[in-house]
mmCIF entry with sequence, helices, sheets and N, C-alpha, C, O atoms, coordinates in Angstrom:
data_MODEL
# 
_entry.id   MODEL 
# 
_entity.id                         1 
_entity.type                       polymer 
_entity.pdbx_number_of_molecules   1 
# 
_entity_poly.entity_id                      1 
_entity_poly.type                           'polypeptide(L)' 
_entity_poly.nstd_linkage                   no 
_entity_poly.nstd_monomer                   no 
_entity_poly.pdbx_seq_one_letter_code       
;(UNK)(UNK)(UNK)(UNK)(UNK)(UNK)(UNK)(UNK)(UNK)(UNK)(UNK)(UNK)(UNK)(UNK)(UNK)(UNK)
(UNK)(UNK)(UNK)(UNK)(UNK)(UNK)(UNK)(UNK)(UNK)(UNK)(UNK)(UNK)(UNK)(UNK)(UNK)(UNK)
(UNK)(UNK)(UNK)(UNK)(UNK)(UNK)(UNK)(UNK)(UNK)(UNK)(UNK)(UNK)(UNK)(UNK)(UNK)(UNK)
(UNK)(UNK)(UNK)
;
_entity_poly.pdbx_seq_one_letter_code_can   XXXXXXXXXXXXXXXXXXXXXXXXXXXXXXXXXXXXXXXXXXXXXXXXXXX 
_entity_poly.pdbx_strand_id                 A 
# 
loop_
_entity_poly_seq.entity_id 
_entity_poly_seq.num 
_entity_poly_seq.mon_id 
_entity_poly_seq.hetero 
1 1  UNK n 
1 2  UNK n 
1 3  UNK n 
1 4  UNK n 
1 5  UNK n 
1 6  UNK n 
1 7  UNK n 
1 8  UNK n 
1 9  UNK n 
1 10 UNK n 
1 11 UNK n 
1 12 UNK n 
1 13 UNK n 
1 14 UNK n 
1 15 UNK n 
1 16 UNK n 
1 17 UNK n 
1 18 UNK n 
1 19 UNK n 
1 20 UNK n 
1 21 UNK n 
1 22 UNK n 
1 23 UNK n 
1 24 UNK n 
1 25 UNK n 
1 26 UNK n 
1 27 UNK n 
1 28 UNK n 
1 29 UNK n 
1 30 UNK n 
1 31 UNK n 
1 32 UNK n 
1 33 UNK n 
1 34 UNK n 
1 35 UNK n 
1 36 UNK n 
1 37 UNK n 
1 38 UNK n 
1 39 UNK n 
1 40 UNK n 
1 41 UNK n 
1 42 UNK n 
1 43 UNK n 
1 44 UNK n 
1 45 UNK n 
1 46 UNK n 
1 47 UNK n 
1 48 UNK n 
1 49 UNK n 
1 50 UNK n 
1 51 UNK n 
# 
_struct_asym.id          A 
_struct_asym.entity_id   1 
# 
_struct_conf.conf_type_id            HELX_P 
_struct_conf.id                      HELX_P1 
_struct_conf.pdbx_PDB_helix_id       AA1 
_struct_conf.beg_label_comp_id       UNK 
_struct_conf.beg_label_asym_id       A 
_struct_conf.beg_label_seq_id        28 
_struct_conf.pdbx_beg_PDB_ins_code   ? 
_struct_conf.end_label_comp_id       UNK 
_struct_conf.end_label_asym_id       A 
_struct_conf.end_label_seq_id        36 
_struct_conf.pdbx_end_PDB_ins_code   ? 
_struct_conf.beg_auth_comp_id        UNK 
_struct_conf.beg_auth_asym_id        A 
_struct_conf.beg_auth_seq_id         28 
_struct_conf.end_auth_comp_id        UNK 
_struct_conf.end_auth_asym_id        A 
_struct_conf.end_auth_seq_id         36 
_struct_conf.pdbx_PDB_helix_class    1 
_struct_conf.details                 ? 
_struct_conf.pdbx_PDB_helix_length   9 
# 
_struct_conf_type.id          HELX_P 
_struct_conf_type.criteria    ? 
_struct_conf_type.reference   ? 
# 
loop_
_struct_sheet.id 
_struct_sheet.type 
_struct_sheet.number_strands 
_struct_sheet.details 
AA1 ? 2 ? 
AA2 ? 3 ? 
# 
loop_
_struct_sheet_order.sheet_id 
_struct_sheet_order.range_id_1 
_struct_sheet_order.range_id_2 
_struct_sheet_order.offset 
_struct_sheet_order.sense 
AA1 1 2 ? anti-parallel 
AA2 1 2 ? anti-parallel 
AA2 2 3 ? anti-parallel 
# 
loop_
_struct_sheet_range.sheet_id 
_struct_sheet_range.id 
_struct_sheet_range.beg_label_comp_id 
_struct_sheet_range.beg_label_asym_id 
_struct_sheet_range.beg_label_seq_id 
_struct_sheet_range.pdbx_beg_PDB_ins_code 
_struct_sheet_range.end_label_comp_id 
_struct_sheet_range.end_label_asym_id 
_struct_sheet_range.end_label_seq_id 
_struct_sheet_range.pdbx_end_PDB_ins_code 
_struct_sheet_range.beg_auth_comp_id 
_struct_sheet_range.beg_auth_asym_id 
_struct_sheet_range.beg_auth_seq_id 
_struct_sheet_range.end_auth_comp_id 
_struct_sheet_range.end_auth_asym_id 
_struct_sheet_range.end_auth_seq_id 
AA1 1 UNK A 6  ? UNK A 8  ? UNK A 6  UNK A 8  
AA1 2 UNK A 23 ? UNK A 25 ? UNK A 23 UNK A 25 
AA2 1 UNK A 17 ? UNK A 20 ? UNK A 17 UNK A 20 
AA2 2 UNK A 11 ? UNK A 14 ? UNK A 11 UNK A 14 
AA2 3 UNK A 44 ? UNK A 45 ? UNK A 44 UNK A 45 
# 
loop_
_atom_site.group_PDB 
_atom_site.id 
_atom_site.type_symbol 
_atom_site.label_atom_id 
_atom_site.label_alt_id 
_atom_site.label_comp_id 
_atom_site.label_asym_id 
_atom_site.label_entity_id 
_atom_site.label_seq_id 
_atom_site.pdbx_PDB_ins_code 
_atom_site.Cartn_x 
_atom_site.Cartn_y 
_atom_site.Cartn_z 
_atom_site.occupancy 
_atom_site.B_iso_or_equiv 
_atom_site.pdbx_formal_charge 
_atom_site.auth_seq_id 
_atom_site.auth_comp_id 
_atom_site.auth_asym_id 
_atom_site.auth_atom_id 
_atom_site.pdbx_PDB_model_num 
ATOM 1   N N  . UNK A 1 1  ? 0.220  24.263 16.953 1.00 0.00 ? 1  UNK A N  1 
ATOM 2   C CA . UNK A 1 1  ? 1.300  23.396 17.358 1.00 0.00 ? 1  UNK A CA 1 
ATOM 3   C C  . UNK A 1 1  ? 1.714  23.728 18.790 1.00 0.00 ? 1  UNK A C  1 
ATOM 4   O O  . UNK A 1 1  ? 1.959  24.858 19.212 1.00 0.00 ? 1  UNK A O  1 
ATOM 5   N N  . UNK A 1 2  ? 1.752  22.708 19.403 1.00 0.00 ? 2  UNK A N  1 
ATOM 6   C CA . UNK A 1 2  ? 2.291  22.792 20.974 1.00 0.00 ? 2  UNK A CA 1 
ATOM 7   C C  . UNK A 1 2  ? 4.051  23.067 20.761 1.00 0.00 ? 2  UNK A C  1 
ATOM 8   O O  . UNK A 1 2  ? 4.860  22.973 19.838 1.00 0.00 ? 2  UNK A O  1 
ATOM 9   N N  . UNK A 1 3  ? 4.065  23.478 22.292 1.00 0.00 ? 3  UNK A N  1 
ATOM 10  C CA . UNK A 1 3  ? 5.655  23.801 22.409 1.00 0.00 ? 3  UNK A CA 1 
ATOM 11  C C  . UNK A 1 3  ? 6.628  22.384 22.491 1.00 0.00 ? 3  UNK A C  1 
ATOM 12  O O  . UNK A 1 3  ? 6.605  21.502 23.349 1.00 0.00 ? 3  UNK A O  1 
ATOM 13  N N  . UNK A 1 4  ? 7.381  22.491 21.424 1.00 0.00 ? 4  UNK A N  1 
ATOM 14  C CA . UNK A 1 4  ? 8.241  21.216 21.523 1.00 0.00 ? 4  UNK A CA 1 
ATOM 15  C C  . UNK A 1 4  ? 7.843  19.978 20.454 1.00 0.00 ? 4  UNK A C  1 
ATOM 16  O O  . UNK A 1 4  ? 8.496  18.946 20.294 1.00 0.00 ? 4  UNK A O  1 
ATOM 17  N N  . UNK A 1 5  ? 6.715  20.320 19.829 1.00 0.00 ? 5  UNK A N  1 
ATOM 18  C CA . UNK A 1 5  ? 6.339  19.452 18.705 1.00 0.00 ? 5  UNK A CA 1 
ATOM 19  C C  . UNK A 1 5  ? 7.435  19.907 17.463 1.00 0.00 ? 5  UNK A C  1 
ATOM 20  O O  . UNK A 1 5  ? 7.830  21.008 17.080 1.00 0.00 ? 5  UNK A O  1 
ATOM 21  N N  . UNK A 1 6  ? 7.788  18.197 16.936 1.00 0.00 ? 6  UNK A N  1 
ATOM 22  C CA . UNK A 1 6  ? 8.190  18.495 15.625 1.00 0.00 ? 6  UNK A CA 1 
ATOM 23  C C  . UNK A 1 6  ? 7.200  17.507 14.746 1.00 0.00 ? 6  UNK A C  1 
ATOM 24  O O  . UNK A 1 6  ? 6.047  17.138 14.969 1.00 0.00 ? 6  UNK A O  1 
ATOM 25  N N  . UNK A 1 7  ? 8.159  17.208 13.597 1.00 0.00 ? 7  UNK A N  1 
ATOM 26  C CA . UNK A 1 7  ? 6.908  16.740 12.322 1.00 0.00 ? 7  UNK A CA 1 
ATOM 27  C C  . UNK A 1 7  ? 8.320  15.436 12.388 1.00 0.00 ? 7  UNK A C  1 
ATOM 28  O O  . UNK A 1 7  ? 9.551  15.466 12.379 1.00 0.00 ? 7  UNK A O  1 
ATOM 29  N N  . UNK A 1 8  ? 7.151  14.302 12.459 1.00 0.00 ? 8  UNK A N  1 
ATOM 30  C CA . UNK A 1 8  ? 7.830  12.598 12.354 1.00 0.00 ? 8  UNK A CA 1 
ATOM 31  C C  . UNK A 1 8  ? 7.064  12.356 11.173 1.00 0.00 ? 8  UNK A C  1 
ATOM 32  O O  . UNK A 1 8  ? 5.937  12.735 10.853 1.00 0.00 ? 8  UNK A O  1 
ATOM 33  N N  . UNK A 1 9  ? 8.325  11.298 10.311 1.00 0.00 ? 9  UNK A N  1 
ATOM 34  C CA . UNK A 1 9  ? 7.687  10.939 9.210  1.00 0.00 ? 9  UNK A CA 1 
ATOM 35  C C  . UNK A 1 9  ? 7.345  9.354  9.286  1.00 0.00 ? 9  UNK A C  1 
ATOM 36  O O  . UNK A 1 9  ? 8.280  8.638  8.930  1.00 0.00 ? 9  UNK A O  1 
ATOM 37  N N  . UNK A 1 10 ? 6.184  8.701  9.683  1.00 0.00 ? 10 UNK A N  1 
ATOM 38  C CA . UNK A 1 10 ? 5.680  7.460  9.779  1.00 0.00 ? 10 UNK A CA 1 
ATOM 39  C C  . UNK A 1 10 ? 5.525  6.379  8.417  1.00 0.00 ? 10 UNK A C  1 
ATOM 40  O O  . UNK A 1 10 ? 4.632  6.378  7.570  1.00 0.00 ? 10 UNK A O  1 
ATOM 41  N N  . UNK A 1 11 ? 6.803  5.409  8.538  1.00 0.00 ? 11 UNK A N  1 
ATOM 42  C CA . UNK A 1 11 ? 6.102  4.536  7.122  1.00 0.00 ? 11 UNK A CA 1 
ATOM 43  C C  . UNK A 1 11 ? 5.260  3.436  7.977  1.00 0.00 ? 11 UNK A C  1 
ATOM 44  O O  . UNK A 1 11 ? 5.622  3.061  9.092  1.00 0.00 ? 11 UNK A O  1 
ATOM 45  N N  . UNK A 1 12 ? 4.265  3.037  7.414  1.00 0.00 ? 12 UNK A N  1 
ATOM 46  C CA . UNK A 1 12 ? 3.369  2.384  7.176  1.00 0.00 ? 12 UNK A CA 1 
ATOM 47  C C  . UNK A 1 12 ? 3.459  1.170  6.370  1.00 0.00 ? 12 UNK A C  1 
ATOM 48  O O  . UNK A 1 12 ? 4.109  1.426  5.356  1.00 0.00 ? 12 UNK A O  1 
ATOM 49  N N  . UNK A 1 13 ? 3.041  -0.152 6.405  1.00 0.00 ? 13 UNK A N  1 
ATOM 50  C CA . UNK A 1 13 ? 2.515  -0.989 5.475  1.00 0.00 ? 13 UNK A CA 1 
ATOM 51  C C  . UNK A 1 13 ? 1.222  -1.106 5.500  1.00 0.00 ? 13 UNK A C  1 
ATOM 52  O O  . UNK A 1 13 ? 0.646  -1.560 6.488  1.00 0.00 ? 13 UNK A O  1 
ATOM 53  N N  . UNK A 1 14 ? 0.841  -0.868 4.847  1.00 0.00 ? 14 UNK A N  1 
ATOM 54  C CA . UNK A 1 14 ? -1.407 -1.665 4.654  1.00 0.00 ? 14 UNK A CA 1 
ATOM 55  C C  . UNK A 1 14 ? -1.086 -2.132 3.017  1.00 0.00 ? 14 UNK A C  1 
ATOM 56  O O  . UNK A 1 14 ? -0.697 -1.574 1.991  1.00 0.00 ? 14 UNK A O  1 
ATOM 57  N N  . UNK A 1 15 ? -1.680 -4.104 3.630  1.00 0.00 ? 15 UNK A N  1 
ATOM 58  C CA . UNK A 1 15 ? -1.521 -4.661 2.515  1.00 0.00 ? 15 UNK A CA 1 
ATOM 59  C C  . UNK A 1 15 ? -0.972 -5.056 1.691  1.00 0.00 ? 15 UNK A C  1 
ATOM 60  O O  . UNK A 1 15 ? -0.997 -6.269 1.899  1.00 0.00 ? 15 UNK A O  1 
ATOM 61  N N  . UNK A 1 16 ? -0.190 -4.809 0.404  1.00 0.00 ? 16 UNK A N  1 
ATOM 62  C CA . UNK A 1 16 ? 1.165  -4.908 -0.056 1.00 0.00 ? 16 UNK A CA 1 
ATOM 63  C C  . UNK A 1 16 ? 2.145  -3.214 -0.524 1.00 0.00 ? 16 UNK A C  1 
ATOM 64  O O  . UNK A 1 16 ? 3.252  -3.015 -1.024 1.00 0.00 ? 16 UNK A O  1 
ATOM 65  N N  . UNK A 1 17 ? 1.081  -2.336 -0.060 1.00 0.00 ? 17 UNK A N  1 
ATOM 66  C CA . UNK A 1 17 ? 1.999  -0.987 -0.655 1.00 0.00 ? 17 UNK A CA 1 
ATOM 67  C C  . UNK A 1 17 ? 2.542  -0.188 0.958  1.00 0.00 ? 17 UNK A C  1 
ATOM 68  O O  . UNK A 1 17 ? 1.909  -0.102 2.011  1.00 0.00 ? 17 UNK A O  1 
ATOM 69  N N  . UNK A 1 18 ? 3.921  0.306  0.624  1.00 0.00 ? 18 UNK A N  1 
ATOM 70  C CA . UNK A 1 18 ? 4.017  0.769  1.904  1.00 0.00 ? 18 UNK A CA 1 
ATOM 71  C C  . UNK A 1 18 ? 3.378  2.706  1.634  1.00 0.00 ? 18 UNK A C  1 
ATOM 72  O O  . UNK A 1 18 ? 2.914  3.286  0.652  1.00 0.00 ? 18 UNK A O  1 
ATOM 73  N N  . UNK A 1 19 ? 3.588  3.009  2.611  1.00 0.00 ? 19 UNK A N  1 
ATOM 74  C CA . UNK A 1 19 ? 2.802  4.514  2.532  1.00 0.00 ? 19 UNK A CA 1 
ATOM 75  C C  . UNK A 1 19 ? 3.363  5.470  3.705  1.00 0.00 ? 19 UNK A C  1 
ATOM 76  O O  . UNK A 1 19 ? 3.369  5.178  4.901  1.00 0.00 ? 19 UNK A O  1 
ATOM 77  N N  . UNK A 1 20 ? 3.935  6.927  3.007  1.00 0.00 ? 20 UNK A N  1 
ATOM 78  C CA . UNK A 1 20 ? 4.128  7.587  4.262  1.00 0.00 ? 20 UNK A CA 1 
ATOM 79  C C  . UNK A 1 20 ? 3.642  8.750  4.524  1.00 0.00 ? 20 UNK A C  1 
ATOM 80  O O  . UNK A 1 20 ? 3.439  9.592  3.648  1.00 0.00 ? 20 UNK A O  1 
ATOM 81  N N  . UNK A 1 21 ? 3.347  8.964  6.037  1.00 0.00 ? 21 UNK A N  1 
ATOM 82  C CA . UNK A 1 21 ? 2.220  10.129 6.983  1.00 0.00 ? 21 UNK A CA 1 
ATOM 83  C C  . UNK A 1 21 ? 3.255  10.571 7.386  1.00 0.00 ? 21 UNK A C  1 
ATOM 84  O O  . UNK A 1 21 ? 4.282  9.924  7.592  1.00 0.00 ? 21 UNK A O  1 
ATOM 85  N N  . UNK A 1 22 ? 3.027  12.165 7.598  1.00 0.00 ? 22 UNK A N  1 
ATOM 86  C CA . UNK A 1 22 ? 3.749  13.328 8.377  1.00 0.00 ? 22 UNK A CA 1 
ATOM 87  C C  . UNK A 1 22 ? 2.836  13.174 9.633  1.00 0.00 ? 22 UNK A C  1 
ATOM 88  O O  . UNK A 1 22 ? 1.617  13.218 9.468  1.00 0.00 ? 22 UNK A O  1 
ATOM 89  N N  . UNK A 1 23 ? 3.393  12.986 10.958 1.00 0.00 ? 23 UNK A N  1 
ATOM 90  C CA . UNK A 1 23 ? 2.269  13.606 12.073 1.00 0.00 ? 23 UNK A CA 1 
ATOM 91  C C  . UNK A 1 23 ? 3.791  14.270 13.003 1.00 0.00 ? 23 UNK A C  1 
ATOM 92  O O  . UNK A 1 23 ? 4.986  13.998 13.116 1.00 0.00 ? 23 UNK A O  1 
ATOM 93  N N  . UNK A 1 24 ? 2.616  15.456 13.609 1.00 0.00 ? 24 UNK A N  1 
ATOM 94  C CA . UNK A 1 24 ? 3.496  16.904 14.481 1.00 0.00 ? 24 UNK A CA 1 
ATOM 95  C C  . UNK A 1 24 ? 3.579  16.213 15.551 1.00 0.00 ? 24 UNK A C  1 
ATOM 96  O O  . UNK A 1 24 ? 2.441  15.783 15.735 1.00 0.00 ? 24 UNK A O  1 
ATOM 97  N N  . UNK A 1 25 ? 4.284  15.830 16.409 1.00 0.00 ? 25 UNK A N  1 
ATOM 98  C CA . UNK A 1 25 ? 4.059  15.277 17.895 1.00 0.00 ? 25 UNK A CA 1 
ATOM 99  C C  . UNK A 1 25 ? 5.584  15.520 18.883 1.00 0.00 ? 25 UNK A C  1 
ATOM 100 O O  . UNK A 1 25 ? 6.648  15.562 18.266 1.00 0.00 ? 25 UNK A O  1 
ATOM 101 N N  . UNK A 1 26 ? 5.584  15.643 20.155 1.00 0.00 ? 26 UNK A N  1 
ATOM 102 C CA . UNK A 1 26 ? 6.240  16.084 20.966 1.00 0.00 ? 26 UNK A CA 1 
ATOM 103 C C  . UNK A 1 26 ? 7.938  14.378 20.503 1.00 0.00 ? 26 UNK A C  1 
ATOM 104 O O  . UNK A 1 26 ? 9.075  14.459 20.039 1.00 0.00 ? 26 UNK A O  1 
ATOM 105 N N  . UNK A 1 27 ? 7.275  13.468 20.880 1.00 0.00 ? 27 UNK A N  1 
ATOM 106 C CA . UNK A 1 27 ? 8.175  12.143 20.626 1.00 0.00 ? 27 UNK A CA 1 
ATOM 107 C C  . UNK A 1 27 ? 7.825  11.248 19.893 1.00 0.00 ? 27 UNK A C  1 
ATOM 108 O O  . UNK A 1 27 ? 6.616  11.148 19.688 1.00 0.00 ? 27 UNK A O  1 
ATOM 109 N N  . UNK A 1 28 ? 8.688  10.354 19.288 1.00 0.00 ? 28 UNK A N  1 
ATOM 110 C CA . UNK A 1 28 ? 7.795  9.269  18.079 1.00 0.00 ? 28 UNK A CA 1 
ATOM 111 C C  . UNK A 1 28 ? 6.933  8.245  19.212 1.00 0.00 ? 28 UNK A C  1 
ATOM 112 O O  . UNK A 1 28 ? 6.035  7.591  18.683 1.00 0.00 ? 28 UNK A O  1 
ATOM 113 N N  . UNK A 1 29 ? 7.072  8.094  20.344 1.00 0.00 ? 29 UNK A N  1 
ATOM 114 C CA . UNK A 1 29 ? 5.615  7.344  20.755 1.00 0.00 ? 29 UNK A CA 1 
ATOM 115 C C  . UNK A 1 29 ? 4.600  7.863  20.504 1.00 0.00 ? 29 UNK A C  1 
ATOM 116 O O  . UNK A 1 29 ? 3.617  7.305  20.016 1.00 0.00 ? 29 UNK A O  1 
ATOM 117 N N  . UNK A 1 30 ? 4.739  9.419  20.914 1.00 0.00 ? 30 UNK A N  1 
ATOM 118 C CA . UNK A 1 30 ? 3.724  10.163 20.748 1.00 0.00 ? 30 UNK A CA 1 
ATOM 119 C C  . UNK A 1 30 ? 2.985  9.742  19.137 1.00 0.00 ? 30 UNK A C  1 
ATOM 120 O O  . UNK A 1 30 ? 1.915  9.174  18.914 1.00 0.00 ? 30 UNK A O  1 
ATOM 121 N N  . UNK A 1 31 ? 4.154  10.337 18.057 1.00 0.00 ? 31 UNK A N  1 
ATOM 122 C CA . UNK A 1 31 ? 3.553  10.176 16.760 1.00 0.00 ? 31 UNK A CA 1 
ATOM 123 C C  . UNK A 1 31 ? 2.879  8.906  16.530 1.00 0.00 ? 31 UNK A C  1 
ATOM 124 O O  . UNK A 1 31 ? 1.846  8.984  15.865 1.00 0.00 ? 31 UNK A O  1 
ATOM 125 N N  . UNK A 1 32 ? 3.281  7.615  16.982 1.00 0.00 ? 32 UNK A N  1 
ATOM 126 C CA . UNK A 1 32 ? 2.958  6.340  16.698 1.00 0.00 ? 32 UNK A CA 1 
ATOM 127 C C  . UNK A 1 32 ? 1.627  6.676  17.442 1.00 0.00 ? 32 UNK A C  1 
ATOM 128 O O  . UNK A 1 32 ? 0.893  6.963  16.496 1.00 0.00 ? 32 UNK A O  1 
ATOM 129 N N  . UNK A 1 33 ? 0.951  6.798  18.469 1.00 0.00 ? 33 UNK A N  1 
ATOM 130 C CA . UNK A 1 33 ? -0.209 7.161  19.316 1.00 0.00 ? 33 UNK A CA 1 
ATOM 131 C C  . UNK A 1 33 ? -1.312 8.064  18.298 1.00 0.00 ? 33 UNK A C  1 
ATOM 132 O O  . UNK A 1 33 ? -2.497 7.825  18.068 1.00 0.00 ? 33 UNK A O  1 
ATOM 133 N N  . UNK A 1 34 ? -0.400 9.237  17.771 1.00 0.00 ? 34 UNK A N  1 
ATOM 134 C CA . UNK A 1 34 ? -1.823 9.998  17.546 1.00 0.00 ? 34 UNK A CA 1 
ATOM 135 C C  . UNK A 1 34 ? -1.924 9.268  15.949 1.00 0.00 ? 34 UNK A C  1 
ATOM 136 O O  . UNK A 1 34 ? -2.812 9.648  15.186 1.00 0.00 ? 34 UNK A O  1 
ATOM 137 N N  . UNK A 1 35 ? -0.892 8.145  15.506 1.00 0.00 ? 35 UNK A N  1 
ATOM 138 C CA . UNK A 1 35 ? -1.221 7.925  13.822 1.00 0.00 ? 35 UNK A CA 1 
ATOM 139 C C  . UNK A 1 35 ? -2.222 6.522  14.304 1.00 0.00 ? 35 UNK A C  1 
ATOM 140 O O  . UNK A 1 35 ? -3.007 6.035  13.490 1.00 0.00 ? 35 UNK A O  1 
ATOM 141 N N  . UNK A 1 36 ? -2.139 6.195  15.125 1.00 0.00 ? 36 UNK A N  1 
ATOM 142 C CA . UNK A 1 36 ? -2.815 4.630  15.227 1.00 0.00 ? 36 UNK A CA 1 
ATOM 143 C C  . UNK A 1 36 ? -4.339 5.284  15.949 1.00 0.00 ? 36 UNK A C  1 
ATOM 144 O O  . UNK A 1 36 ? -5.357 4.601  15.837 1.00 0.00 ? 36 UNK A O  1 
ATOM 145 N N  . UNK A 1 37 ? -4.387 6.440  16.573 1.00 0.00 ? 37 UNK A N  1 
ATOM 146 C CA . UNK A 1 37 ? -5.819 7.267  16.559 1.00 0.00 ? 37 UNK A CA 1 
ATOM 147 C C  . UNK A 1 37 ? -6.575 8.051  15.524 1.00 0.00 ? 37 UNK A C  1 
ATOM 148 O O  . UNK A 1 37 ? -7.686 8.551  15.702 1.00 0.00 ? 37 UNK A O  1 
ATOM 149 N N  . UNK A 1 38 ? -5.945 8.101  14.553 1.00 0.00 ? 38 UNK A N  1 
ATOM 150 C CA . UNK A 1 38 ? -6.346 9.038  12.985 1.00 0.00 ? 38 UNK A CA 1 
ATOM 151 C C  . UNK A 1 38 ? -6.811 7.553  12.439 1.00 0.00 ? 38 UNK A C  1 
ATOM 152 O O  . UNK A 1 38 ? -8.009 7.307  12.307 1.00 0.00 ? 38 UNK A O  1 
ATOM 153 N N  . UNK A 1 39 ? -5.556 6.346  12.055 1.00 0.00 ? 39 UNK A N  1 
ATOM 154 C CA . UNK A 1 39 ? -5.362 5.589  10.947 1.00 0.00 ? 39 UNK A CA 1 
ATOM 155 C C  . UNK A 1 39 ? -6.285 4.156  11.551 1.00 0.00 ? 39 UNK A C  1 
ATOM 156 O O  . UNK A 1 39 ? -6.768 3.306  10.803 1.00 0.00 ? 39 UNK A O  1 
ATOM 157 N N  . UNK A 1 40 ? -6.350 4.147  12.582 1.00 0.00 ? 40 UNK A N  1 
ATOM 158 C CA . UNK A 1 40 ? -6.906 2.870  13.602 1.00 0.00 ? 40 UNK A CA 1 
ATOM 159 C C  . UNK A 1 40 ? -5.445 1.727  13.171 1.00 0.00 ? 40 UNK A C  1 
ATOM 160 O O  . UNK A 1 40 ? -4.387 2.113  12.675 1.00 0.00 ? 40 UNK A O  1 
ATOM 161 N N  . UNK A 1 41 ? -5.765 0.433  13.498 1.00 0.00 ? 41 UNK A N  1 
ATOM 162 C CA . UNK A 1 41 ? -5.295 -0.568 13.365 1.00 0.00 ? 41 UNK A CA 1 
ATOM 163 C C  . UNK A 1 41 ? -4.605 -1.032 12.277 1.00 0.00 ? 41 UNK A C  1 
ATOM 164 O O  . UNK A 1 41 ? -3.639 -1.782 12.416 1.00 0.00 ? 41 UNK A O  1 
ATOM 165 N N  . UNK A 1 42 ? -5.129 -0.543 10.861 1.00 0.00 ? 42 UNK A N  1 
ATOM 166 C CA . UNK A 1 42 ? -4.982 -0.950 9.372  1.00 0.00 ? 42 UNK A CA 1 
ATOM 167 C C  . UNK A 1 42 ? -3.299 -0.777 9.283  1.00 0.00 ? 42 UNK A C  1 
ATOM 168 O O  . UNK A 1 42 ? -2.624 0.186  9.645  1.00 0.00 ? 42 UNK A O  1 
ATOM 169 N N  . UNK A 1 43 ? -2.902 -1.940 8.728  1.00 0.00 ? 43 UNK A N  1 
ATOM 170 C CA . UNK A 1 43 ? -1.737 -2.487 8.522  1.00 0.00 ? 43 UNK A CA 1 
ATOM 171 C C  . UNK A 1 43 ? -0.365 -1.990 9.871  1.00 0.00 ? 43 UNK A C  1 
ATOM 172 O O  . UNK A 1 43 ? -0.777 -1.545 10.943 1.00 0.00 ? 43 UNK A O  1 
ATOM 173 N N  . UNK A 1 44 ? 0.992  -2.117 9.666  1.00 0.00 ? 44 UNK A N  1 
ATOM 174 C CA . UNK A 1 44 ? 1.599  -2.417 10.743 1.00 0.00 ? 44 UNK A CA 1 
ATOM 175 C C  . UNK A 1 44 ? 2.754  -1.355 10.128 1.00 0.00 ? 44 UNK A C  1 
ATOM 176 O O  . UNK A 1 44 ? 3.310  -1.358 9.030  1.00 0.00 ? 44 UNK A O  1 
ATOM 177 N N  . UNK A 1 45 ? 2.932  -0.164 11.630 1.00 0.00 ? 45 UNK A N  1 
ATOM 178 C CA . UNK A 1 45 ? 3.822  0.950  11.733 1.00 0.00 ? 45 UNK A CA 1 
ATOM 179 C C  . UNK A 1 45 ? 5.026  0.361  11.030 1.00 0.00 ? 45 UNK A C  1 
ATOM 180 O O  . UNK A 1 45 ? 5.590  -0.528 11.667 1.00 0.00 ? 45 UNK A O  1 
ATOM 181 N N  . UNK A 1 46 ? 5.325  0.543  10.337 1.00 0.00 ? 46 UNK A N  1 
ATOM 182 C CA . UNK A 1 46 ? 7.594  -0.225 10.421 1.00 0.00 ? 46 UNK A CA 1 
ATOM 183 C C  . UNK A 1 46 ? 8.263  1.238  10.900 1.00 0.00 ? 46 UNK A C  1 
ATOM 184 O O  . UNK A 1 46 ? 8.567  1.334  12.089 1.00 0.00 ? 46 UNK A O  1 
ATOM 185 N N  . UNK A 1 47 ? 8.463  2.203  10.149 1.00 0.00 ? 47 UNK A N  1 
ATOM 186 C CA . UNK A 1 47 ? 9.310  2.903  11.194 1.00 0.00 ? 47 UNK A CA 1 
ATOM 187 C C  . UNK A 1 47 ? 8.897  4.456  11.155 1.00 0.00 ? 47 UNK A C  1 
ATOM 188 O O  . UNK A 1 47 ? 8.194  5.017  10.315 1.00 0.00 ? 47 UNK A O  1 
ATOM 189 N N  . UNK A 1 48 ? 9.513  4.994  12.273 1.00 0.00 ? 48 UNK A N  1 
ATOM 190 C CA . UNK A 1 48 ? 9.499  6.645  12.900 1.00 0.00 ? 48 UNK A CA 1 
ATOM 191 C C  . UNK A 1 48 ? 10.523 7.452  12.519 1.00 0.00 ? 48 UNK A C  1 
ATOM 192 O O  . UNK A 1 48 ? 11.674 7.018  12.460 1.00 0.00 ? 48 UNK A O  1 
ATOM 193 N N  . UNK A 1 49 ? 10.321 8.265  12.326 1.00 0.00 ? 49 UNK A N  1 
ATOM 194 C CA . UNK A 1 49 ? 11.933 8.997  12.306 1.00 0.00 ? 49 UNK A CA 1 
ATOM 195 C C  . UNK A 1 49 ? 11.687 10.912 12.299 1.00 0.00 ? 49 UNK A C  1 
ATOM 196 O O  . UNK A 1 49 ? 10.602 11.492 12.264 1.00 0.00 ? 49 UNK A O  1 
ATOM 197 N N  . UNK A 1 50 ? 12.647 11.348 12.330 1.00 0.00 ? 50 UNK A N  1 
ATOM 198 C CA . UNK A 1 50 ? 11.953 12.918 12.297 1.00 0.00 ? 50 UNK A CA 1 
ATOM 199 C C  . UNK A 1 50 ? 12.109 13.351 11.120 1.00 0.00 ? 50 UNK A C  1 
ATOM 200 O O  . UNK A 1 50 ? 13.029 12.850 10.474 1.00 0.00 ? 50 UNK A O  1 
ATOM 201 N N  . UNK A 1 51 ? 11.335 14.322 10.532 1.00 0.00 ? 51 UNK A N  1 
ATOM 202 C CA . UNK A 1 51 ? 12.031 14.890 9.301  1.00 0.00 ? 51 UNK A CA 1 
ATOM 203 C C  . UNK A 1 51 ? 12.865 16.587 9.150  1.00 0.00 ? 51 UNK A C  1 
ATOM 204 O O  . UNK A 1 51 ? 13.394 16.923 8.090  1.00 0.00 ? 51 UNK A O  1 
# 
């Protein structure tokens, strides 16, 4: 873990179920960036938040 990373909790929709990812990242752009580089394109972020 880099200096200044925390853990954002990302919900997700793909399809009709929603779904939620932990990713470590410095800011939620950041998190939105490295989940749409793991997850690609498949269904649409709704929200960020920290946990």
């Amino acid at each position: 873990m880099r200096c200044g990373e925390r853990k954002y909790r990302v919900i997700h929709e793909c399809g009709d179920e929603r779904k939620v990812v932990v990713v470590t990242a410095r800011t939620p752009a950041e998190a939105r960036k490295k989940f749409r580089m793991t997850y690609g394109s498949e269904g649409q972020i709704i929200s960020v938040t920290r946990v």
